[in-house]
Every structure is written in structure tokens, then in C-alpha cells.
C-alpha positions in Angstrom: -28.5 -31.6 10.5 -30.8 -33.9 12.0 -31.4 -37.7 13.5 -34.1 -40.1 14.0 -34.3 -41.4 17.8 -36.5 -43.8 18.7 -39.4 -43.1 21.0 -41.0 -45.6 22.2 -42.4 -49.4 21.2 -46.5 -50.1 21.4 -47.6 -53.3 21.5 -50.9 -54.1 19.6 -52.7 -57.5 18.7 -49.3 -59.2 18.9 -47.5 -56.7 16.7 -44.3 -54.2 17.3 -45.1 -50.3 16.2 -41.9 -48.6 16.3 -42.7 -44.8 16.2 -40.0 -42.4 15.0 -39.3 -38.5 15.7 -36.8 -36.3 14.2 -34.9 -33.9 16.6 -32.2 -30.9 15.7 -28.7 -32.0 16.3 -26.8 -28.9 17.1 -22.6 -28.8 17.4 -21.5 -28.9 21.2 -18.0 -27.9 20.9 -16.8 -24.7 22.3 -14.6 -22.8 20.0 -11.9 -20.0 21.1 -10.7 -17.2 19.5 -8.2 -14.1 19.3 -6.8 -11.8 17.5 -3.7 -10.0 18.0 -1.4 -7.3 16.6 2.3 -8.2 15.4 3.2 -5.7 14.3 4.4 -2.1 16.3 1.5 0.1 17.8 2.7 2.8 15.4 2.3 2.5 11.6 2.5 5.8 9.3 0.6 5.9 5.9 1.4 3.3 3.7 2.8 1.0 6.1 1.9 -2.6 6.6 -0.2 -3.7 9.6 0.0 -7.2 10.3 -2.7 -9.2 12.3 -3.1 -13.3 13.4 -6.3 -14.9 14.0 -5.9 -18.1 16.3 -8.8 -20.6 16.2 -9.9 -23.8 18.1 -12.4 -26.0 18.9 -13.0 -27.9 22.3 -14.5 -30.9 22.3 -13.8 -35.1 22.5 -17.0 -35.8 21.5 -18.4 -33.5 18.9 -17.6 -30.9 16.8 -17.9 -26.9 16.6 -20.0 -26.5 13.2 -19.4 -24.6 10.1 -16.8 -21.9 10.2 -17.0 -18.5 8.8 -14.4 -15.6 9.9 -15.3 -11.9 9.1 -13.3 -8.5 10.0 -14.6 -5.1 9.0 -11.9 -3.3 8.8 -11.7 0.9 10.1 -11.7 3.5 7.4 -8.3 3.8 7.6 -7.1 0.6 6.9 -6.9 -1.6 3.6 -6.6 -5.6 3.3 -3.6 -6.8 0.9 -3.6 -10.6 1.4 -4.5 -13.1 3.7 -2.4 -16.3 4.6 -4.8 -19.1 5.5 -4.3 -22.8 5.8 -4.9 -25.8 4.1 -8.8 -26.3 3.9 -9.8 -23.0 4.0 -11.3 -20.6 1.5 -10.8 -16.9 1.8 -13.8 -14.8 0.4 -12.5 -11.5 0.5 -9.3 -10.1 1.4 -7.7 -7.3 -0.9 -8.3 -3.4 -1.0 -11.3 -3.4 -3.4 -13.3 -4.4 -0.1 -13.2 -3.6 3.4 -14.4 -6.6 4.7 -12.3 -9.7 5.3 -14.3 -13.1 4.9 -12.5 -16.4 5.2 -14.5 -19.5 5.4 -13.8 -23.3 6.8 -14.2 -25.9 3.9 -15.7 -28.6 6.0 -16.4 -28.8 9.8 -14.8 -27.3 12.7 -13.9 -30.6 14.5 -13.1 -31.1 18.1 -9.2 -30.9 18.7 -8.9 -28.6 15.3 -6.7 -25.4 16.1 -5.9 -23.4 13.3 -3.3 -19.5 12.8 -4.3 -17.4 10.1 -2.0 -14.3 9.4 -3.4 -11.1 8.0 -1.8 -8.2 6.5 -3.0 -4.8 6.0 -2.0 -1.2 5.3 -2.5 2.2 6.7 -4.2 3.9 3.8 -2.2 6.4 1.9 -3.5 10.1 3.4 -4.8 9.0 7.1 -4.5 12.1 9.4 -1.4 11.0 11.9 -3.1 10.7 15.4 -5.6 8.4 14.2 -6.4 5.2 15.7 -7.3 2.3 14.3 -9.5 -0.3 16.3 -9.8 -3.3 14.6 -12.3 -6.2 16.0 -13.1 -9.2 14.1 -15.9 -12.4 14.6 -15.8 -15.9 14.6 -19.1 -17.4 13.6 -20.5 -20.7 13.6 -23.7 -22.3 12.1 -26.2 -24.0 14.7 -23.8 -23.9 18.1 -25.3 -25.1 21.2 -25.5 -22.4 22.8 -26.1 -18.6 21.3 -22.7 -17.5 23.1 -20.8 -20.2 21.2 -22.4 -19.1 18.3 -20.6 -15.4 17.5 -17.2 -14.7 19.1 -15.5 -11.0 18.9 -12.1 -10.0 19.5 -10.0 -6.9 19.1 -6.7 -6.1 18.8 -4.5 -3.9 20.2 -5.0 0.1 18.7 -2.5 1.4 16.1 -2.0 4.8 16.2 -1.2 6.6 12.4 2.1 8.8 12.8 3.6 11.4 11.2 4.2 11.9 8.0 6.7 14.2 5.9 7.7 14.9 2.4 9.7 12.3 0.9 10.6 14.1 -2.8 14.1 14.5 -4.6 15.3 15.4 -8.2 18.1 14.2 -10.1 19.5 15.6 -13.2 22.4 14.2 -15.2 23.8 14.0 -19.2 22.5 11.5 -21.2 24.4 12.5 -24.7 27.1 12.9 -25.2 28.3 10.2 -22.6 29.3 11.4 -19.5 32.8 10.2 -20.1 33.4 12.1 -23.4 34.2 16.1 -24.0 31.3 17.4 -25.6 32.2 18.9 -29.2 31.9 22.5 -30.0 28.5 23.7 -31.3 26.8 19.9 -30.6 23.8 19.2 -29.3 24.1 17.8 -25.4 20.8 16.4 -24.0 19.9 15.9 -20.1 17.4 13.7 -18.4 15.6 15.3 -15.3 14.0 13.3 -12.7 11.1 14.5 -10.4 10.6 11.3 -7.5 8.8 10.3 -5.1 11.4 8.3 -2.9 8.6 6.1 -1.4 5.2 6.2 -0.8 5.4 5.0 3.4 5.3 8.1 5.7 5.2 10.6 2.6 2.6 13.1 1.6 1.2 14.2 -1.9 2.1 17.5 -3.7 -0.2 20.0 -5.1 0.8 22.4 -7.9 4.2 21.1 -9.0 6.7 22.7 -11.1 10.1 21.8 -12.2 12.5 24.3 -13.7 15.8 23.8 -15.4 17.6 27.3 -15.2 20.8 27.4 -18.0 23.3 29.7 -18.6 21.8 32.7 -21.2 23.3 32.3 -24.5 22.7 28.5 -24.9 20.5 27.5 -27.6 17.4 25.1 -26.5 17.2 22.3 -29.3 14.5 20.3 -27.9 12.0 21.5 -25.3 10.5 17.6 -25.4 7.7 18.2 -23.3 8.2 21.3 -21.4 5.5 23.6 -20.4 6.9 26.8 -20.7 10.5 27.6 -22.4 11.2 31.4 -21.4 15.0 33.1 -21.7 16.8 30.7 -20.3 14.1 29.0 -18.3 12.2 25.5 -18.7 9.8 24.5 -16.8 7.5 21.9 -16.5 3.9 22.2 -14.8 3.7 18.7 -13.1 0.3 19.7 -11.3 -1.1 17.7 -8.4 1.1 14.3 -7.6 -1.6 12.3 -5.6 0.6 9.0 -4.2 -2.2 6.6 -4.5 -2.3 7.0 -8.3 1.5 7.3 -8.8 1.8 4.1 -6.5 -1.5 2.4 -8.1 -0.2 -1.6 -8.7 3.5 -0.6 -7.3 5.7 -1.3 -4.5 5.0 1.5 -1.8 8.3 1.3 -0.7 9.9 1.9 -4.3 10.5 5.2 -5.6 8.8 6.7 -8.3 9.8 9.0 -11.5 8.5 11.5 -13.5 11.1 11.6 -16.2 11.6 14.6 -18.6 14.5 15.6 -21.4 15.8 17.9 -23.2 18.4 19.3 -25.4 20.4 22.1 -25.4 23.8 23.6 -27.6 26.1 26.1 -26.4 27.8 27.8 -29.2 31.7 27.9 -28.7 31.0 31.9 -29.5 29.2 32.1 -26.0 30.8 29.8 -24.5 34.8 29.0 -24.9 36.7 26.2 -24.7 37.1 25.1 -20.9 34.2 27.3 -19.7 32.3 25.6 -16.8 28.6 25.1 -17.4 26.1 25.2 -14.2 22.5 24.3 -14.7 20.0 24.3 -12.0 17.1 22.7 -11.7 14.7 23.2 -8.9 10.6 21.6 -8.3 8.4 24.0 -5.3 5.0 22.1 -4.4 2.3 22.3 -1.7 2.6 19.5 0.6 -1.2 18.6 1.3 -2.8 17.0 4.7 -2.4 20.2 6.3 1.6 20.8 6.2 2.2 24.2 6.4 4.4 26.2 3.9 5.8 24.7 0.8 8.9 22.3 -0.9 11.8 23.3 -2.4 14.6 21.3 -3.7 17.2 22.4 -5.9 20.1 20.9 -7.4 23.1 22.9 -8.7 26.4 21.8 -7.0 29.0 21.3 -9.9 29.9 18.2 -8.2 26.5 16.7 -9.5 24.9 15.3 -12.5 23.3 19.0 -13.2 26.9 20.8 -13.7 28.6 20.1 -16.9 32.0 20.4 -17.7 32.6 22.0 -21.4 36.6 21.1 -22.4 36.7 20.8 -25.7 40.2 20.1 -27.4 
């Protein structure tokens, strides 16, 4: 930005020579700037991390310049959405890209004070102890003075804490309905569930299995999908269950379900009138991230879905 300001006037056979020169015009007012945490000091994997940037400028006669706001964020960290006001553009704020970048549409006037909220999330998978410094910039185009020009602040450290595993299974009859006596020599078919219960402060699996144990002497119908149908085993080889993909585009805090079936008969020759049916299902997995040992849950309490009642009339 520039403006003409007269030098001086020469006077010459009677005539007035105005002579011009052009000068930078640079933006005078001071800005301020902070950033500060609101949410806890303590955030495990997965949980949101919430920031807000306060802005102003000081000045009654001039302004502060263009705006631009930038925050790289630490490796452990990820951007999901950024709250800005009216006038105000916001380059880059999501998980695809660490750095933040929100931009002023027009000029940071004198008297302008502005809040912009941040949220972010402690990447699925950061070691617990880590701590995550985060420090971003206000910068403005041509200040006065270079320290006017580029202003840092930092917010308080977030330590990562401890995570666990966060798995169950379910199991329950799907056919016949849970309310009516199963016939004798009909097919009854089960739905088995394998789930994440959320995806804040839990840890990914390696080499899962899930394995339905039934009573010998039933006969298996349908194996649907089942990796392995021994005796009177089924299992299922679920592999690794990485929560980033199982969570990719869904609610962390939602949980998440790898959902198998099968059917089964017992004939009434095996298996009389009134006897009670137990079947037991059971997942083992390597928690990864350096927990020691591995999972095991079972289910096989006759006051669950996974015991069945045979009373045929």
C-alpha cells in the first residue's frame, strides 16, 4: 500500500512545480494474541483436545494489516474442525493435514477482537506419556515493526494417558424368535458379535479369533463365513483389528461390530425334549502398543443370549 505526499513547491519564471514522491505505508496497530487449552491436561487416544485463539488489534488511528493464523500441529495430534467467525476463511483444518491455516478476509482493523475455537484429537495409537506442545502464529503482512509482524503462543502441555482394551462379544438367537420353543429337528440360527466398545482410551488387536463351542451331536447347517468348522468348534480368524480403519468416517465414541451367523439343528435323538443347550463363544487377541499378555472374553452363562433353552411340547 502506498501514498503520494507532497514534497516541496519550486517557484520558476512565475510558475508552481509541485513535485511528488511515493513512500510505503505500513500498518501501525499492535495486535495481541494467545492461545489456551480448554480442555483437561490429560487426554487418552482418541479423545478430543480443544484449543481457542483470541485475537486483537490496538489502534485508534490505523489498522493491524492482513491476517493469516497458522498452527503446526505435534505428531500426535489431528485437526477435526475449526470454528471461526464471520469474515474469516479457514485454509486448512481437518486430519488430511497437520497444519491449521485460517485467514482474515479483509483487514485487521483497530478495535477488532476476534475468539476462534479449535478442536483436535489425540491420534489413535500415541504411546501414553507423551506430551503434546502445541504453539501457533499470528502473522501480519507489512507491520510497523518486525515484532508486530509474527506473534507465537503456546498452550498448556497435554499429556497422552493410558490406554486399555475396550472389546466385548455378544451372542444371541436370531430364529426361531427368542420368544418361541424351537421345534424338534429345526434349524435355529445365532448372530455373534465381535466389538469394539469405543475407540477413546482403547487399543488395537492382533491375531483375532472367535470361537463358538456347541454341544457334540448338533448338526452345523450353515457355517456362513466361518473359518474353520472342526467337531463341534467354529471359529472365525478375524486377524489384526487396527481402530483407525474400523473407526475410518465413524464416531470414536460409538462401538463397532464384526457381525457373524450361523445355523445349527439339534436332533431330538441327541438331544430330548427339555434338555438345556449351552454354547460358548470366546475371541483371544494380542493387545498391541506394548500391553503385555493377551485378551480373553468368553460368554457362556445360561442367563445370556449364548444359552438356549430347548422345550419343545
Amino acid at each position: 500500500m502506498y501514498k503520494k505526499i507532497p514534497l516541496m513547491r519550486l517557484g520558476a519564471c512565475g510558475a508552481g512545480i509541485l513535485l511528488l514522491s511515493s513512500q510505503a505505508a505500513y500498518a501501525s496497530g499492535t495486535q495481541t494474541f494467545t492461545k489456551e487449552l480448554l480442555t483437561a491436561a490429560s487426554a487418552k487416544p482418541g479423545e478430543t483436545v480443544k484449543y481457542r485463539f483470541k485475537l486483537a488489534c490496538s489502534s485508534l488511528t490505523s489498522d493491524c494489516g492482513n491476517l493469516t493464523l497458522e498452527d503446526t500441529l505435534p505428531t500426535g495430534l489431528e485437526a477435526l474442525s475449526c470454528v471461526v467467525p464471520s469474515g474469516f476463511t479457514t485454509v486448512s483444518c481437518d486430519a488430511s493435514n497437520p497444519v491449521i491455516k485460517v485467514t482474515k478476509n479483509d483487514v485487521f482493523n483497530g478495535g477488532d477482537s476476534f475468539i476462534i475455537e479449535v478442536n483436535t484429537r489425540v491420534k489413535l495409537g500415541t504411546a501414553a506419556g507423551t506430551l503434546l506442545a502445541n504453539t501457533a502464529t499470528s502473522l501480519i503482512t507489512s507491520p510497523d515493526t518486525p515484532e508486530n509482524g509474527s506473534l507465537p503462543s503456546t498452550a498448556s502441555e497435554v499429556t497422552v494417558s493410558a490406554s486399555a482394551p475396550n472389546w466385548s462379544i455378544t451372542k444371541a438367537r436370531i430364529s426361531p424368535a427368542t420368544n418361541l420353543k424351537p421345534a424338534p429337528d429345526t434349524d435355529v440360527s445365532y448372530q455373534v458379535n465381535f466389538c469394539s466398545n469405543t475407540a477413546v482410551g482403547n487399543v488395537s488387536l492382533a491375531g483375532v479369533v472367535l470361537k463358538d463351542v456347541f454341544p457334540a451331536g448338533a448338526v452345523v447347517v450353515n457355517a456362513g463365513d466361518a473359518t474353520t468348522v472342526s467337531g463341534n468348534e467354529m471359529s472365525w480368524d478375524l486377524g489384526n483389528q487396527d481402530l483407525a480403519t474400523l473407526y475410518a468416517g465413524k464416531d470414536y465414541n460409538s462401538q463397532n461390530c464384526i457381525v457373524k451367523a450361523y445355523t445349527l439343528r439339534y436332533p431330538v435323538a441327541t438331544f430330548p425334549i427339555n434338555t438345556s443347550i449351552t454354547n460358548t463363544l470366546s475371541a483371544t487377541g494380542t493387545p498391541e502398543g506394548g500391553h503385555k499378555g493377551r485378551l480373553v472374553l468368553m460368554r457362556s452363562s445360561p442367563k445370556l443370549s449364548v444359552s438356549q433353552l430347548l422345550a419343545w411340547d
